[in-house]
Each structure stands twice: as C-alpha cells, then as structure tokens.
C-alpha positions in Angstrom: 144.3 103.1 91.0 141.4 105.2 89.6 138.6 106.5 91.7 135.2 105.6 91.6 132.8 107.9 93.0 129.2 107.4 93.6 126.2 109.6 94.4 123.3 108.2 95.6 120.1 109.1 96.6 116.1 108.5 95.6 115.8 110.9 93.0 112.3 110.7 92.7 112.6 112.2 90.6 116.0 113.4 89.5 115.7 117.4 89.6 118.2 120.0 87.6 119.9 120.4 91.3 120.5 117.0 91.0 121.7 117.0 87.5 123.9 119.8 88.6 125.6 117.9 91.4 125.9 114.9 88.6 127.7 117.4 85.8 130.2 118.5 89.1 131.4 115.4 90.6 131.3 113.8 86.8 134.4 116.3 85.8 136.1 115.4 89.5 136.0 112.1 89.2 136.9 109.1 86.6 134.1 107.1 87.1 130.9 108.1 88.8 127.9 105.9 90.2 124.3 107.5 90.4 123.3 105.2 92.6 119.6 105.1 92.9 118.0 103.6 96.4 115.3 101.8 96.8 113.5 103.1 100.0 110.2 102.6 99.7 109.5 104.5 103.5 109.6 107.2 100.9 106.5 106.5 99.3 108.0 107.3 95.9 105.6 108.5 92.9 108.2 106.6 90.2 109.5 102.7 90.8 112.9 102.3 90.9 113.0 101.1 87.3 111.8 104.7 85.9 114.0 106.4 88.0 116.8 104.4 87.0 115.8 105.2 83.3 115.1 108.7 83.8 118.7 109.2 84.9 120.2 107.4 82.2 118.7 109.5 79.7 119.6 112.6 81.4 122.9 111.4 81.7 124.2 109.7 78.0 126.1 112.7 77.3 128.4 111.9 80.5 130.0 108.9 79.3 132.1 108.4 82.6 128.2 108.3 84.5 126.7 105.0 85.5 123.2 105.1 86.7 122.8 101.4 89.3 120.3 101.0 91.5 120.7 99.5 94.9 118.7 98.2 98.1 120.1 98.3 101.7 122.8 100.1 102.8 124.8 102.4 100.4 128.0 101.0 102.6 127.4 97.4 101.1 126.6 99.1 97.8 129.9 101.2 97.6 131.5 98.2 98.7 130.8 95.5 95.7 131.3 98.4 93.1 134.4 99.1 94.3 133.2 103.0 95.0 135.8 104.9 97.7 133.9 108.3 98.0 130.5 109.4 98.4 129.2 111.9 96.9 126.2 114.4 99.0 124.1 117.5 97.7 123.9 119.5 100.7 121.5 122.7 100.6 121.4 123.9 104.5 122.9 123.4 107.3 121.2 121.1 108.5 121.6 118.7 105.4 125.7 119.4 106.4 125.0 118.1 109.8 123.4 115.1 109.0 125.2 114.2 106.1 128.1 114.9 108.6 127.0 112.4 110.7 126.1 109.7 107.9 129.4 110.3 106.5 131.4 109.4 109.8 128.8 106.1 110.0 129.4 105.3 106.3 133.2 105.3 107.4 132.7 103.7 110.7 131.4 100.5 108.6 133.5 101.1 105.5 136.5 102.6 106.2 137.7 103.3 102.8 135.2 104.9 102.1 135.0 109.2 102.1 132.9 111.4 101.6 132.7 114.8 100.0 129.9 117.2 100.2 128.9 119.4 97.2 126.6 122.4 97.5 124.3 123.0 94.4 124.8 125.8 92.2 123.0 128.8 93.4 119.3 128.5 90.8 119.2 125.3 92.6 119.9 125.1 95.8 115.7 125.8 96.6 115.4 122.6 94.8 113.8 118.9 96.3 112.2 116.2 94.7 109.3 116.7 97.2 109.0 120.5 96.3 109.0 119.1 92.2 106.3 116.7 93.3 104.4 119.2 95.2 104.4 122.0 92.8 103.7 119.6 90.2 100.3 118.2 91.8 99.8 121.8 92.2 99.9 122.9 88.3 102.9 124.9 88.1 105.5 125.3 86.0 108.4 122.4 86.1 110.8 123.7 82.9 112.9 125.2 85.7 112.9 122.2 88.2 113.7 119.2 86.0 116.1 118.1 82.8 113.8 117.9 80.0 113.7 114.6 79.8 111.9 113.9 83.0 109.2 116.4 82.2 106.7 114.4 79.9 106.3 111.1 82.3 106.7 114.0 85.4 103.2 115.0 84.0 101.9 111.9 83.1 102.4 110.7 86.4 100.4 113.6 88.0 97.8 113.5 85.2 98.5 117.1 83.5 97.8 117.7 80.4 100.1 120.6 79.7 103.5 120.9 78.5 105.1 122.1 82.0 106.2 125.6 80.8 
C-alpha cells in the first residue's frame, strides 16, 4: 500500500518556508497533498483559487505533489483522499504544542491517520505568511520570503510597483 501524505494549511500566501517543508516531505513520501484550506476567519489577501494556483506553479517540478483545496475539517479531507499522515511546519514551541494537540484530535476522529511534524530549514524558520503580508504592505524586500513565482501577483495584490528585490 503506498502512502499518501498531505500538508495542509492556508498559505496565503505560500512562503519559501513553506516551499521548503513541500521539497522535504515530497522526497519522504510517494504521493504528497498540499492541501489548501479555505478559512476565511483568516481574512485572507488571495481566494482560494489563486492560492491553489500559486502552489501549483511553484510546485510542477515535483511531479509526486498535488495542490487540492479543501473546506471543513482536514480529518474529512484526509479521509476521501485516502491521505494516512499529516504533514505540520512547526517553528516554536508553541506551534509543537498545538500541533501536538491537533494531531492527537485529528487521530481521535481519524484514527488512521498520523502525523509528523517538520521543522523548517534554518533561513526560514522566521518565516509566516502574515510576516510576508506585513512586510509586503510595508515596502520591503520579498525575494527572500517567497518562490518567485508568487512574487509578481504578491505585489499586485499590495499595489507596489517594484520588482520586490
């Protein structure tokens, strides 16, 4: 039986600690989900289509990625795709003890599913989307914070004119 993995998350949008996390669990497992949530509580600055699209271009050099997106509960998503671990970015403790938490939940309502927890690589562990957003409104740089590919509608979306650099 071969594995399929998903990470999931809002991405919103995707950042390079992201990407990072994708590149990881990509080489770990055969088949890998970026599951992309709804969750509109979040307020998010890009609708679930572009974020969906985003991904997929950052990702079609990873031909055992899928980008989906999903409403609800990533239980019932994991569930029809047939996806029996989770994947988590975790950059502090306090994302470990609530993904902790999430995780036995998750398995509580699903119980085949697992979950494993990746730290990002070190350049990114500083990384959110809500620090890309933030800086972003604020004119700085964003080479360093997103795949290339998100950086001209990144811009767009917050009315620069720049090229990001």
């Amino acid at each position: 039986m071969s594995v399929v993995a998903a990470y999931s998350g809002t991405f919103d949008p995707i950042t390079l600690g992201h990407y990072d996390i994708i590149c990881r669990a990509s080489k770990m497992f055969p088949k890998l989900i970026v599951a992309v949530g709804l969750n509109v509580t979040k307020n998010p600055r890009f609708n679930i289509d572009e974020r969906v699209e985003l991904i997929k271009q950052c990702v079609k050099d990873l031909p055992n990625v899928k980008v989906m997106s999903f409403d609800g509960l990533v239980v019932n998503f994991a569930k029809e795709n047939g996806v029996t671990v989770l994947v988590r970015g975790v950059r502090t403790v306090g994302d470990v003890d609530y993904e902790k938490q999430m995780a036995i939940m998750n398995r509580d309502l699903y119980p085949s599913l697992d979950t494993i927890m990746l730290a990002p690589s070190p350049q990114y562990e500083h990384l959110s989307s809500s620090l890309v957003r933030e800086l972003t409104s604020l004119g700085a740089p964003v080479k360093k914070l997103v795949p290339k590919e998100v950086i001209p509608m990144l811009l767009e979306r917050f009315g620069r004119k720049d090229k990001g650099k």
